[in-house]
N, C-alpha and C positions, 0 to 999 in steps of 0.2 A: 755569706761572705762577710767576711770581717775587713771593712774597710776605717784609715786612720783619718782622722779630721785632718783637715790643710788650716794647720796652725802659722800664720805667719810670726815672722821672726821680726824684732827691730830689725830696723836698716843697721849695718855694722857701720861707720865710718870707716871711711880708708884712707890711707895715710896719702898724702899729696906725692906724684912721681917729682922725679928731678926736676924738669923744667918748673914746675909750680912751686917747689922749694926754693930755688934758687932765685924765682919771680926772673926769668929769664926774660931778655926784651921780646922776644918770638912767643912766649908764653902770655905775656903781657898784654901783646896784640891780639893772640889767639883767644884767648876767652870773652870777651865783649863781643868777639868776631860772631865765636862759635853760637850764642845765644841769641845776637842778633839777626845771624843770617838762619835759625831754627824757625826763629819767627817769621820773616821775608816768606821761608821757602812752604812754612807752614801754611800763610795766605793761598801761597800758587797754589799748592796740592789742593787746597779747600774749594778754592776757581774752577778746577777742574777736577773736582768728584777722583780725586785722587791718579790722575795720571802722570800729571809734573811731581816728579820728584825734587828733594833735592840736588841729584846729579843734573841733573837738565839747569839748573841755574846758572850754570859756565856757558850755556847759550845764549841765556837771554841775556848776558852781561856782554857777551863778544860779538853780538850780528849789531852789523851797522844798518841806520834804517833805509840806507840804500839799496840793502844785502850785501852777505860776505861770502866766500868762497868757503868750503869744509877747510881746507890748509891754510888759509887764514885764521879764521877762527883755532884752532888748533895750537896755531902759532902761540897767537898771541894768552891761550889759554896755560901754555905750558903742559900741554899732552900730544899725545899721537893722534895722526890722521885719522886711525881707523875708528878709537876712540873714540874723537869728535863725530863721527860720520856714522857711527850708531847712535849717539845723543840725537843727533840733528834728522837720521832718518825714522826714527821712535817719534819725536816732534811731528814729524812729518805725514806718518800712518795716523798720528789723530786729529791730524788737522790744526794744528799751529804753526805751523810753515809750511811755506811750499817753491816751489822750485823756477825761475827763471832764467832763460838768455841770459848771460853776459853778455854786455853790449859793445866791450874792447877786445872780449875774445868767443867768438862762435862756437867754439869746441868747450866752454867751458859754462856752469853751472852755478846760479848765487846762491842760497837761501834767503827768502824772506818771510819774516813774522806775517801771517793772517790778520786778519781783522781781530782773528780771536786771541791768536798768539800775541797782540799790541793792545788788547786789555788786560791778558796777565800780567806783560810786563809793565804796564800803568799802572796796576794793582800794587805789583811789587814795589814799584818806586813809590807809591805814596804810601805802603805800608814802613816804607823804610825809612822816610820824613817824619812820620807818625814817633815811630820808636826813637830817634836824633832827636826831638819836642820830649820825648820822656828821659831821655839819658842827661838832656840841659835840666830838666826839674831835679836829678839827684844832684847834680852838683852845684859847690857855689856859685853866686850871681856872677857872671863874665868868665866862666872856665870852659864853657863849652864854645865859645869861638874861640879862645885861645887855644885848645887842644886843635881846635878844627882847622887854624890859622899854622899850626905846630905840623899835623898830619899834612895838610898840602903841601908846605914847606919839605918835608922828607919824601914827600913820594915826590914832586918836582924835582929835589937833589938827587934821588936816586935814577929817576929817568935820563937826567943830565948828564951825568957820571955812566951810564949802561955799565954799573957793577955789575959782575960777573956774580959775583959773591965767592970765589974759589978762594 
């Protein structure tokens, strides 16, 4: 058998899409995002020997530690019921949630995080304090609470306003 070596190639560079050309505000935000939240979601999966992905991260961001309801969470996630409600029931066969009474409505159903499911997301949150202490060391002395003070400021105005965006 005549087989070929697996010679690897350089990485080719590729040319930047639009938004990253035009450093669009959406692109802007998206890239710090996208590698931030790589690392967050990185942690969880490692917690759990690889169960949590990161789609599952729109749960642990949207259950209140009261519990929430699948159509709440959903809501406020900006996806569909059903969607949520395989997120939340995948959670739920491994044992990071689990299900309760509502206590205002009989007929209805909360999700709440486990004991276990409320250490990954502890995890996550101080892996993500961790990385906010590393993004203050790249930039200059007093830029990273000004950005911080800047970023609550627009997600406050935007809340304020309930823009559509249309």
């Amino acid at each position: 058998m005549n087989r070929q070596k697996n010679i690897s190639r350089p990485a080719q560079r590729r040319s930047k899409n639009i938004t990253e050309q035009r450093q669009t505000f959406g692109a802007l935000l998206r890239g710090p995002y996208q590698i931030l939240a790589a690392s967050v979601y990185g942690r969880m999966s490692e917690l759990s020997d690889g169960v949590i992905r990161p789609a599952h991260g729109v749960v642990f961001r949207t259950i209140s530690p009261d519990g929430s309801r699948v159509t709440e969470m959903a809501d406020q996630a900006q996806m569909t019921k059903q969607s949520m409600g395989y997120l939340v029931e995948y959670l739920h066969r491994h044992g990071y949630l689990e299900y309760k009474d509502d206590p205002t409505d009989g007929r209805a159903k909360l999700a709440h995080l486990t004991p276990r499911g409320v250490a990954v997301q502890e995890a996550a949150m101080e892996k993500s304090a961790i990385l906010e202490e590393r993004v203050a060391k790249l930039m200059e002395n007093g830029e990273m609470p000004e950005l911080r003070r800047l970023l609550e400021k627009l997600n406050a105005l935007i809340k304020e306003q309930a823009y559509s965006w249309d």
